[in-house]
PDB file as gemmi writes it, atoms N, CA and C in Angstrom:
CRYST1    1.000    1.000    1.000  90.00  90.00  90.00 P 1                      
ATOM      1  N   UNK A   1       8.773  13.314  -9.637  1.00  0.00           N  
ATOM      2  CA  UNK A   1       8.958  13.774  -8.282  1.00  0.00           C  
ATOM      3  C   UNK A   1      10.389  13.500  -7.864  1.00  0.00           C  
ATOM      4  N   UNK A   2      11.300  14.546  -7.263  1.00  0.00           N  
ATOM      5  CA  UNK A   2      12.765  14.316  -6.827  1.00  0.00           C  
ATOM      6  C   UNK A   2      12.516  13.698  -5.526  1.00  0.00           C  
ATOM      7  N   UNK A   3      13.235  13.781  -4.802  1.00  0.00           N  
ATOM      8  CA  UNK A   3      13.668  13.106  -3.469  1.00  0.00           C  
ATOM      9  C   UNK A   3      13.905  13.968  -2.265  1.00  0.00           C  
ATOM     10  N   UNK A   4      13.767  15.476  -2.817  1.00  0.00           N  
ATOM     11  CA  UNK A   4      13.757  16.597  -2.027  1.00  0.00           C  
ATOM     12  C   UNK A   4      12.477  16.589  -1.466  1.00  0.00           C  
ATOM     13  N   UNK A   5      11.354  15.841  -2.041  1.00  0.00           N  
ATOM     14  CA  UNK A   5      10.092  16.465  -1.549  1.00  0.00           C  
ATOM     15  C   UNK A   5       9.377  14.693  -0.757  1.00  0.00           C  
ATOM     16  N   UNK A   6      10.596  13.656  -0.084  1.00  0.00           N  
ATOM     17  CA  UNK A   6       9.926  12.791   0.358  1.00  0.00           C  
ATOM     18  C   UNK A   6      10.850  12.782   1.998  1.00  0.00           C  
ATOM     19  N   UNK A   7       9.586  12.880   2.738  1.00  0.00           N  
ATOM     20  CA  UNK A   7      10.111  13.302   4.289  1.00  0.00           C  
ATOM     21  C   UNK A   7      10.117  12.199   5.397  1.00  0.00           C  
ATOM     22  N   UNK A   8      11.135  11.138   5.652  1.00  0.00           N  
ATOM     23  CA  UNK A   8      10.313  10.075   6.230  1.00  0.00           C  
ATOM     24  C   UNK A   8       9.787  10.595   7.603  1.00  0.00           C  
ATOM     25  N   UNK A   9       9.049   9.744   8.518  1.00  0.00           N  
ATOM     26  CA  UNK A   9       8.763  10.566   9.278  1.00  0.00           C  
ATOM     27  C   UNK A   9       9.699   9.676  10.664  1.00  0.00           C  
ATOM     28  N   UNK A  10      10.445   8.877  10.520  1.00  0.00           N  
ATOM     29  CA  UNK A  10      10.937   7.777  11.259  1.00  0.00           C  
ATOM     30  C   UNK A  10      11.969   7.126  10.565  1.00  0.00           C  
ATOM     31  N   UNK A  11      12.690   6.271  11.442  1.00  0.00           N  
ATOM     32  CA  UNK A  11      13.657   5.238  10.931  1.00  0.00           C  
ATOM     33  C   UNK A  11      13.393   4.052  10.298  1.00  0.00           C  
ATOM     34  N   UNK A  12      12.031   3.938  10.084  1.00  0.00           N  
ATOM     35  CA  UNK A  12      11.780   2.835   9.243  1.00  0.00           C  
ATOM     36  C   UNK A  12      11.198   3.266   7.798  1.00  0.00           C  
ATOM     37  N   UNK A  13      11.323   4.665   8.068  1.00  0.00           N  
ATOM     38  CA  UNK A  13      11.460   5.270   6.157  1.00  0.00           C  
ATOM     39  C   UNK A  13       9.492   5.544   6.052  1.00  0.00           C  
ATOM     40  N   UNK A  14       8.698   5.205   7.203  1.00  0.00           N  
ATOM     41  CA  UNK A  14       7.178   5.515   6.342  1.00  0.00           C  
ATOM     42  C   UNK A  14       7.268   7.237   6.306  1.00  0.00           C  
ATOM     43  N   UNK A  15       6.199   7.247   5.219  1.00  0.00           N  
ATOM     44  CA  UNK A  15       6.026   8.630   5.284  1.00  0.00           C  
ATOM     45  C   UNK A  15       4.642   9.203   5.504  1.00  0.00           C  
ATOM     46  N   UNK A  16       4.662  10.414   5.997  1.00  0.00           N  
ATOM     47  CA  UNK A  16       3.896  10.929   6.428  1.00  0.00           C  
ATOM     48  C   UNK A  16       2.412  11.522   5.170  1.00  0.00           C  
ATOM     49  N   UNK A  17       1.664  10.747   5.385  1.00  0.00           N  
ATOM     50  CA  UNK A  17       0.227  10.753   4.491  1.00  0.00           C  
ATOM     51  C   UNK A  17      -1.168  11.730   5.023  1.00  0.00           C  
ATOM     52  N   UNK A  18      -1.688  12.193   4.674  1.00  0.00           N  
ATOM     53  CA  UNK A  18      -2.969  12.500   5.330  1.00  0.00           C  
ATOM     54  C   UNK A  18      -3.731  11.374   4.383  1.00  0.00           C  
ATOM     55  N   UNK A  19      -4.736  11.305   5.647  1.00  0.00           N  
ATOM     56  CA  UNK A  19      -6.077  10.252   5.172  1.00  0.00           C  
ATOM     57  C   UNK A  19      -6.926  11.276   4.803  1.00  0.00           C  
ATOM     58  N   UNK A  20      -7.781  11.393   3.538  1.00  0.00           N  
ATOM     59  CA  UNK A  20      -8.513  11.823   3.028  1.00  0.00           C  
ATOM     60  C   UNK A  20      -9.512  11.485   2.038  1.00  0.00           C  
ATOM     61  N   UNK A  21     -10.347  11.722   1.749  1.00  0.00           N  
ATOM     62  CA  UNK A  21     -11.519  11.176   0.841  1.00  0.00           C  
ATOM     63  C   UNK A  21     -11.932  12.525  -0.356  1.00  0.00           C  
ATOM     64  N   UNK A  22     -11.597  12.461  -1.473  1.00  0.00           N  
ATOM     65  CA  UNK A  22     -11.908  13.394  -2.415  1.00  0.00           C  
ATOM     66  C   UNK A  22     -12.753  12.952  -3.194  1.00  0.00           C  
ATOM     67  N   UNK A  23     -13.571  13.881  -3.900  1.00  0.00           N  
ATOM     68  CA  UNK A  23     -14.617  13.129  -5.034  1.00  0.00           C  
ATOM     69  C   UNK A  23     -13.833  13.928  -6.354  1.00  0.00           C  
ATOM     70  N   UNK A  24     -14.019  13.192  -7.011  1.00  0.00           N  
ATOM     71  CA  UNK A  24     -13.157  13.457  -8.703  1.00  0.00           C  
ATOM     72  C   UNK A  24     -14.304  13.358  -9.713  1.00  0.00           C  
ATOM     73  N   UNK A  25     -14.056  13.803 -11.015  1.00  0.00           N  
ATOM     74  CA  UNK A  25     -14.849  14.018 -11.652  1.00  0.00           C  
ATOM     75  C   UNK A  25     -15.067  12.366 -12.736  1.00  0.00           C  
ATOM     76  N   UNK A  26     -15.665  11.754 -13.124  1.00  0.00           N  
ATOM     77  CA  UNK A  26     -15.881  10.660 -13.388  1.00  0.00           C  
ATOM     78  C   UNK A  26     -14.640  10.117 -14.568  1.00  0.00           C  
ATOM     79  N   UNK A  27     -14.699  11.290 -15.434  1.00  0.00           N  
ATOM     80  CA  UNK A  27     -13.569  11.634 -16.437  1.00  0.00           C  
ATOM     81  C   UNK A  27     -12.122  10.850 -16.127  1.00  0.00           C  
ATOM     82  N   UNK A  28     -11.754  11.985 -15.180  1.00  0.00           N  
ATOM     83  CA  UNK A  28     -10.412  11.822 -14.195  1.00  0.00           C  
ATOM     84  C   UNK A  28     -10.155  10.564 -13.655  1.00  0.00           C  
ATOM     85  N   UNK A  29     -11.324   9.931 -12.902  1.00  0.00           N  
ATOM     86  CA  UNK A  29     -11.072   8.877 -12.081  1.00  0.00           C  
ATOM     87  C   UNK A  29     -10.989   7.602 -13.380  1.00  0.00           C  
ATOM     88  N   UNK A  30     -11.901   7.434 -14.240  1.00  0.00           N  
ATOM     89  CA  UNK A  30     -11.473   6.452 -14.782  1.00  0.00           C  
ATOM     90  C   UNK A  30     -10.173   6.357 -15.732  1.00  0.00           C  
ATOM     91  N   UNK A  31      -9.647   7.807 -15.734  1.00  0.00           N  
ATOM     92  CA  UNK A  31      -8.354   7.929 -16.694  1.00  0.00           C  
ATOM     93  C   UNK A  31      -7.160   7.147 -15.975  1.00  0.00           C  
ATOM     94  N   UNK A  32      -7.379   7.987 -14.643  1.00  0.00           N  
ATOM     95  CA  UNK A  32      -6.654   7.021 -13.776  1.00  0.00           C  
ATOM     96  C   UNK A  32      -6.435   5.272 -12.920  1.00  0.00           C  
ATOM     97  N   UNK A  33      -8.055   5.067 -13.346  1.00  0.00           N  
ATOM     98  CA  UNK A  33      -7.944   3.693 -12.864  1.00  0.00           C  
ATOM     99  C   UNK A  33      -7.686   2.886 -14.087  1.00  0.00           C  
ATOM    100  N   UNK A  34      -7.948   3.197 -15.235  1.00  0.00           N  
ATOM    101  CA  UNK A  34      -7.421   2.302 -16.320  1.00  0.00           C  
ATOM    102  C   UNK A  34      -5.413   2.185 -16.769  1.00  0.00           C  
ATOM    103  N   UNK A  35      -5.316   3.172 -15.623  1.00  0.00           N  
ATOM    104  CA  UNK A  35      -3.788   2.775 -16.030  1.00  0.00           C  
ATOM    105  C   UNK A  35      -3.198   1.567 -15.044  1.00  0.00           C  
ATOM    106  N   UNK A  36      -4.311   1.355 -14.333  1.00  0.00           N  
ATOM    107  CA  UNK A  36      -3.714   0.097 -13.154  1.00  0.00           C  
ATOM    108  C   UNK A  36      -3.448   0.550 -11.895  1.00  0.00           C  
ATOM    109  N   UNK A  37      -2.898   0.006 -11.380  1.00  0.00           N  
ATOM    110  CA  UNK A  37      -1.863  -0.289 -10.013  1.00  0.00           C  
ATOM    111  C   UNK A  37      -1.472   1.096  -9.385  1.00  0.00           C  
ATOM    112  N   UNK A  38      -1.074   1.662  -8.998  1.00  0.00           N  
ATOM    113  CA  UNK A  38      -0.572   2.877  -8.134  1.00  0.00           C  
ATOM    114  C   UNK A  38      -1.546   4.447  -9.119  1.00  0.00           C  
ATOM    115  N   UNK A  39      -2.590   4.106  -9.008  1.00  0.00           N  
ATOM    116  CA  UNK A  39      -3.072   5.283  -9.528  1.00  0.00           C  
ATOM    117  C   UNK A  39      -3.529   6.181  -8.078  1.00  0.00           C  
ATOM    118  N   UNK A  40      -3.638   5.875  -7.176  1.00  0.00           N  
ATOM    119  CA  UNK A  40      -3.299   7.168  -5.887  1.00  0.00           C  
ATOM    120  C   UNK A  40      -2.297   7.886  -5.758  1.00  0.00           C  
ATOM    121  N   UNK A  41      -1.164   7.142  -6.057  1.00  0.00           N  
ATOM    122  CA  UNK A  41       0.110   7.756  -5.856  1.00  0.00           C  
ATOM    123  C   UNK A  41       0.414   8.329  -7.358  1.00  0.00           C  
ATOM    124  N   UNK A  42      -0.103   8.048  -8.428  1.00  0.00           N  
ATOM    125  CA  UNK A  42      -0.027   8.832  -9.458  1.00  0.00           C  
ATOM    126  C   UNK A  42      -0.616  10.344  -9.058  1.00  0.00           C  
ATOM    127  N   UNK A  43      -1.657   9.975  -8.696  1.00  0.00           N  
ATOM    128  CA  UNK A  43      -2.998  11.204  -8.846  1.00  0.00           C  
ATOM    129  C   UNK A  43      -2.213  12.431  -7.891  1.00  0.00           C  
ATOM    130  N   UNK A  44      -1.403  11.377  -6.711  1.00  0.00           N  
ATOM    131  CA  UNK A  44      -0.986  12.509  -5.851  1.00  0.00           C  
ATOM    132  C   UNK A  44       0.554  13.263  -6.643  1.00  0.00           C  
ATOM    133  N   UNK A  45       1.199  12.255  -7.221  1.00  0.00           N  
ATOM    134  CA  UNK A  45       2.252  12.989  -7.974  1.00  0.00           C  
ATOM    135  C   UNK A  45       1.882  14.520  -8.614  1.00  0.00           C  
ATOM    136  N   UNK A  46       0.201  13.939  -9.603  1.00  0.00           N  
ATOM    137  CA  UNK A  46      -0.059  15.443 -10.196  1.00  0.00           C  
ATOM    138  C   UNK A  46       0.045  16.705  -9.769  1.00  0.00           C  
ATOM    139  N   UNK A  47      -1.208  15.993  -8.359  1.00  0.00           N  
ATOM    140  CA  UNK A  47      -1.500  16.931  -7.617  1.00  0.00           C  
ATOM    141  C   UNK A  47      -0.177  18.080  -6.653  1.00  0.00           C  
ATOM    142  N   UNK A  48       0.511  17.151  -6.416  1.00  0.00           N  
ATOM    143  CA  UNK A  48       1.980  17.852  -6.068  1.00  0.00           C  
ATOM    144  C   UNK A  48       2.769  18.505  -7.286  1.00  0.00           C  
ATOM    145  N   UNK A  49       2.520  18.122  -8.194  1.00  0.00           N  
ATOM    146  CA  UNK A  49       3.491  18.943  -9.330  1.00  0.00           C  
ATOM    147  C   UNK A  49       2.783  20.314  -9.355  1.00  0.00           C  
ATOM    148  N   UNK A  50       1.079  20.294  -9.597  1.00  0.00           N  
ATOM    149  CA  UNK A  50       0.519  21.163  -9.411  1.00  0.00           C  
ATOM    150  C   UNK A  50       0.958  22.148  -8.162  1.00  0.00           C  
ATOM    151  N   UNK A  51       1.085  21.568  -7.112  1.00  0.00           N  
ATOM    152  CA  UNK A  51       1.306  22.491  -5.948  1.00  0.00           C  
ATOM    153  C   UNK A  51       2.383  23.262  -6.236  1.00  0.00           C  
ATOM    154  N   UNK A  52       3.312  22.578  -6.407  1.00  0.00           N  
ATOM    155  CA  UNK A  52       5.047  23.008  -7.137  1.00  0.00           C  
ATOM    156  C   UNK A  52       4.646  23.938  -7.777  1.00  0.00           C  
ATOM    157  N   UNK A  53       4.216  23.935  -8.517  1.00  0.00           N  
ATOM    158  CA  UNK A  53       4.149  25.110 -10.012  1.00  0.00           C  
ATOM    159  C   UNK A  53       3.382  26.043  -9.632  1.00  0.00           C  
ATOM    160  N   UNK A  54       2.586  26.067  -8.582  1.00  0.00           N  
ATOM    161  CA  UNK A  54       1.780  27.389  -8.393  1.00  0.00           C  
ATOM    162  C   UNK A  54       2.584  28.253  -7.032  1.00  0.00           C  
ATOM    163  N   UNK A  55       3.496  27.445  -6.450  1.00  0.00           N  
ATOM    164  CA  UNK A  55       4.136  28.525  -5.936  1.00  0.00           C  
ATOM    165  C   UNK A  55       5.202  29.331  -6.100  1.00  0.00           C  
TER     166      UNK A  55                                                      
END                                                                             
């Protein structure tokens, strides 16, 4: 992910998140929880690369 696509939303740099609840396929989720620590923000990296590439 570049730096083009992180928007703070304020001067103290947070950024702007939606709260959401997804269900994943059992597969997926444990691929991702066995890598540890920031696997939300992984999952969302994908999911944004995905977005990227389909437009």
């Amino acid at each position: 992910m570049t730096k083009e696509f992180v928007t703070p939303v304020d001067e103290s740099g947070l950024l702007f998140c939606a709260s959401t609840t997804i269900r994943l396929n059992a597969e997926v989720f444990e691929f991702f929880k066995a890598r540890g620590k920031g696997r939300q923000t992984k999952i969302n990296e994908v999911l944004q690369d995905y977005v990227d590439a389909a437009r």
